[in-house]
C-alpha positions in Angstrom: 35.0 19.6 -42.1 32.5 21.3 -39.5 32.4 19.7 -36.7 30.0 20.7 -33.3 30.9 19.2 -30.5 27.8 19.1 -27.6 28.5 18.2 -24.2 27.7 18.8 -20.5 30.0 20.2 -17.4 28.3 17.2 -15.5 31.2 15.7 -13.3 34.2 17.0 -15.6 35.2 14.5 -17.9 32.7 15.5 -20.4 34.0 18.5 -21.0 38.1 17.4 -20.9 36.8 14.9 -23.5 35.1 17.4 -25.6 37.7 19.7 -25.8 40.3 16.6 -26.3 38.2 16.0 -29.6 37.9 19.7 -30.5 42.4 20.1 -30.4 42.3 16.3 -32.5 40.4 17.6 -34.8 41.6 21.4 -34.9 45.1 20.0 -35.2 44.2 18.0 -38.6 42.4 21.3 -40.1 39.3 20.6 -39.3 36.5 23.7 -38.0 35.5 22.3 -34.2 33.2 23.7 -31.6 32.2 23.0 -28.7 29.0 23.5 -27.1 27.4 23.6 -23.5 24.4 22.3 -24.3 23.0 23.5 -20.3 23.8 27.1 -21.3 20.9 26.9 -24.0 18.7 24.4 -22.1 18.1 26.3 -19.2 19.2 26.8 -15.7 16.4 24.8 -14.0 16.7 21.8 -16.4 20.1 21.4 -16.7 20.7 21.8 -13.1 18.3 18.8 -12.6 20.1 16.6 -15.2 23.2 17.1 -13.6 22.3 16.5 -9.8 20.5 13.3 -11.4 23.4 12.3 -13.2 26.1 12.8 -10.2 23.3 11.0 -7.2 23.0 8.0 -10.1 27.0 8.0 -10.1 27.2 7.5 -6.3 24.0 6.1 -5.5 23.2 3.8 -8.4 26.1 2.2 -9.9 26.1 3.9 -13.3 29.5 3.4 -14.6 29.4 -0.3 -13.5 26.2 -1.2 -15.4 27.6 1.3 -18.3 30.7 -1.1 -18.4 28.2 -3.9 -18.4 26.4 -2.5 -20.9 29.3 -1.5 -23.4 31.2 -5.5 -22.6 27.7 -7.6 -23.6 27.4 -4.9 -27.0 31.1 -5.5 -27.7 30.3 -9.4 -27.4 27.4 -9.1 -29.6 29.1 -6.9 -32.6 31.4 -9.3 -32.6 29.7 -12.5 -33.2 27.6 -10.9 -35.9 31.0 -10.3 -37.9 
């Protein structure tokens, strides 16, 4: 299997995660690659993505309300089972 792999150098973890899948799946004999998706999106865009997405980290709460988020659509997968 063919597997591409897009992800963003915002904060870090992206990235470690991305290339966490790519070995998973390299190890198993599978094709992975991984791809900055800011090299092809431009300099001036993805530079504004990522400054919005580290001030919404420290100003705004984000992985609180993503936690939120993912806890009520857990709840809700599971009563509809």
């Amino acid at each position: 299997m063919k597997v591409l792999i897009l992800t963003v150098p915002t904060g870090g973890g992206h990235m470690s995660t991305g290339r966490a899948i790519e070995k998973y799946l390299s190890e198993r004999g599978h094709q992975a690659r991984i791809l900055d998706v800011y090299k092809y999106a431009g300099k001036i865009w993805g530079g504004g993505v990522e400054k919005g997405y580290l001030a919404s980290t420290k100003f705004y709460r984000v992985p609180k309300i993503m936690n939120d988020f993912l806890r009520i659509h857990t709840n809700i997968s599971r009563q509809s089972m």
